[in-house]
N, C-alpha and C positions, 0 to 999 in steps of 0.2 A: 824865132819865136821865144819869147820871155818867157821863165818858168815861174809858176805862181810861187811867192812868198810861203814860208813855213806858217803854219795855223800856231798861235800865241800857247795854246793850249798843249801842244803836241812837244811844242818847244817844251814847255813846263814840265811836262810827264814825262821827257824825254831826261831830263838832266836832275828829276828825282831820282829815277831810276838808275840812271848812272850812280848817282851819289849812293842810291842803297845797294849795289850791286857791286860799287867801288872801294877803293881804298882808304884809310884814313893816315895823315902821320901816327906815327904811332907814340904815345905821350911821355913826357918829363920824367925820367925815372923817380923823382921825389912823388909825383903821385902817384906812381902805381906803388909803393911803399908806404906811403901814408893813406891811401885806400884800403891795403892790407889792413896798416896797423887798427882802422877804423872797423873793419870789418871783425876784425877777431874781438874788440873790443865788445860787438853786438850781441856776439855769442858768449863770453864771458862774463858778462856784467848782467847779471841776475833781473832786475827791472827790466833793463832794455830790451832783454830777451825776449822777456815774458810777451812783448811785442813785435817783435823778429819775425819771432818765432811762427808768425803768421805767414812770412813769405814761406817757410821752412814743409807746413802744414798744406801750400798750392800746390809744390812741387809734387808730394807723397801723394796726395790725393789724385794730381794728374796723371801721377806713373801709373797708379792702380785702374785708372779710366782709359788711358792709353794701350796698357794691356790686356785689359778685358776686351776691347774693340779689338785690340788687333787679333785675338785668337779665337775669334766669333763669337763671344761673348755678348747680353742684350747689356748696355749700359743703361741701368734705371735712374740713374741720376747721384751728385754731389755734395753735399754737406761740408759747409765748414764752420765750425763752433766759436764763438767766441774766448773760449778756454783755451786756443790755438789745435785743438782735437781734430779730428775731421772723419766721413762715413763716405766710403763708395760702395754704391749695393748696382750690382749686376746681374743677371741671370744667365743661368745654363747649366751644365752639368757638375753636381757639387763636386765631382773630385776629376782626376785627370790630368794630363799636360797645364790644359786652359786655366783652368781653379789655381793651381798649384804657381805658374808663370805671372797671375793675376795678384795673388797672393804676397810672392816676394818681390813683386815690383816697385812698393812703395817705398823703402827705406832705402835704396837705392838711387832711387829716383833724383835725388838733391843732387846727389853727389857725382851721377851719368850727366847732369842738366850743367853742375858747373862746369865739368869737365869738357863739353861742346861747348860753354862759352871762353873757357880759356883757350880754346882751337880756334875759335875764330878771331878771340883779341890777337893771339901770336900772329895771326894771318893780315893784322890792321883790317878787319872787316868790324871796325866799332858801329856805323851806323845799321849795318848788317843785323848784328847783336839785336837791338834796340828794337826793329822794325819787326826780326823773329818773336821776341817776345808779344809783342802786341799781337799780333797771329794767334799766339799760342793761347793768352790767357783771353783771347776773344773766343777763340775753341771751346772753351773748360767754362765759361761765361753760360753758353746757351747748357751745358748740364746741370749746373749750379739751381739747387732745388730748395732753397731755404734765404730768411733775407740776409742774415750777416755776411754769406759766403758771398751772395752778389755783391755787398757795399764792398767787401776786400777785394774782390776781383778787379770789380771796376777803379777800388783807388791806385792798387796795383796798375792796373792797366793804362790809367788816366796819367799816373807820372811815368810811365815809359813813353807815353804818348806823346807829352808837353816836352819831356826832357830831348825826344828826337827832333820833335820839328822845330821847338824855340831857343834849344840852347846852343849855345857855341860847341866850338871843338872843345873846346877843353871842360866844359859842361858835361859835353854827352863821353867823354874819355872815364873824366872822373865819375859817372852814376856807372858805366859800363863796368869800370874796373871794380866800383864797391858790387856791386850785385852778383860779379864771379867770385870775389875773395870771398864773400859772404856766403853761399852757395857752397863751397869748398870746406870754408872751415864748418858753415852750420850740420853740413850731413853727419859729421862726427859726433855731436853730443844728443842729437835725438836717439841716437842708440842705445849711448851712457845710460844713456835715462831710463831706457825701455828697462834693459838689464836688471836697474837697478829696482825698478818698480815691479818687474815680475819678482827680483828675490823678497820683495816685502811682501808678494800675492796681492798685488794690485793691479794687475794685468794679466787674468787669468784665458783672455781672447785675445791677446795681443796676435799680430799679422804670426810672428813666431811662433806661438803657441797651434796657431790657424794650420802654420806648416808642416808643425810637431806630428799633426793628429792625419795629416791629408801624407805624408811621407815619413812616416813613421822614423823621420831624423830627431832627434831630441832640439827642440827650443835653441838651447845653448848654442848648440853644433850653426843655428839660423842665426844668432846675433853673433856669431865670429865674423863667418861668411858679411853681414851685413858690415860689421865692422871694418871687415879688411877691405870691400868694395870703397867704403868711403876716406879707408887712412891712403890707398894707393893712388886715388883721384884727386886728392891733397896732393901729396907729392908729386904725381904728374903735370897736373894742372899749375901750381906755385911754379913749378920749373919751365913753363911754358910763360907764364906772365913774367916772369923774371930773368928770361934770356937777354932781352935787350941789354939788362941793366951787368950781365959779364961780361 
């Protein structure tokens, strides 16, 4: 008795899956060096930024939405500014573990998010990378309560999307590796900034100040901690994407 033929379809779904579930070579040391260098570039170069700095503003605003779900928190919805700003309003109990978890989750956030994609570049899981993000920011998509944050969600969303399924290996190598180095170095200067904005009183609600008052730790004491989460996930993370190349 002959066994029926594989369905065209099954075959298909079968050897995507493979592909996102598998391995990649893992790419040319010249690009993952000049991804770096491209990446630090983004965050330095003052203009550039200023447009960057929107992936920088998904990440924050996720953390905060992520951990208000996760601590039984009501997530009411998203915002993200065209100024690269952004608002996550939640409900439940103003102070507490939850508020507090909720609270410092944002600034963080960038710099926990590069650091699981530098785990998984080290691991050659590139297409892996690619296909999580599209997940993620389809997630953050349906809270998204305002139009700008949709258009950036979706453009976001729309180039991780194209760059998995139509570009070569060395396409989806090089967006993978800019979008971690990026990630990495940017969690570090949204702090710079916070710091420096509350020393001029321009950030009198900042997430830190939010902490100051809910834990009665001083602000500062909030942007060290913030700082050292992001200087340490640099250095880990860079030494994870840069082992091949010792």
């Amino acid at each position: 008795m002959s066994a029926h033929p594989a369905h065209p379809t099954d075959h298909t779904i079968g050897e995507l899956w493979n592909q996102v579930t598998g391995t990649q070579p893992a790419p040319p040391g010249w690009l993952v060096l000049t991804t770096g260098a491209v990446a630090l570039l983004a965050v330095l170069v003052r203009p550039v930024w200023h447009v960057t700095r929107n992936a920088v503003t998904i990440a924050h605003e996720g953390g905060h939405g992520l951990v208000a779900r996760a601590t039984g928190r009501r997530l009411a919805g998203i915002r993200l500014h065209s100024d690269t700003s952004g608002l996550t309003l939640s409900y439940g109990r103003p102070t507490g573990p939850g508020m507090i978890l909720t609270a410092a989750a944002g600034y963080p956030a960038p710099a926990l998010l590069g650091l699981g994609c530098a785990a998984l570049l080290a691991a050659d899981r590139i297409t892996l990378l690619l296909w999580l993000a599209v997940v993620l920011l389809l997630a953050l998509l349906i809270r998204i309560r305002n139009a700008y944050g949709l258009f950036i969600v979706l453009v976001a969303g729309g180039a991780f999307f194209l760059v998995s399924w139509f570009g070569s290996a060395e396409v989806q190598a090089g967006f993978a590796y800019l979008g971690c180095w990026f990630l990495l170095f940017a969690a570090v200067r949204p702090v710079l900034e916070l710091q420096h904005q509350r020393r001029a009183g321009w950030a009198r609600d900042s997430d830190a100040d939010q902490l100051a008052r809910l834990t009665h730790v001083p602000g500062l004491a909030w942007i060290t901690v913030f700082l050292l989460i992001a200087l340490a996930c640099l250095a880990l993370g860079a030494s994870w994407l840069l082992q091949p190349l010792q």
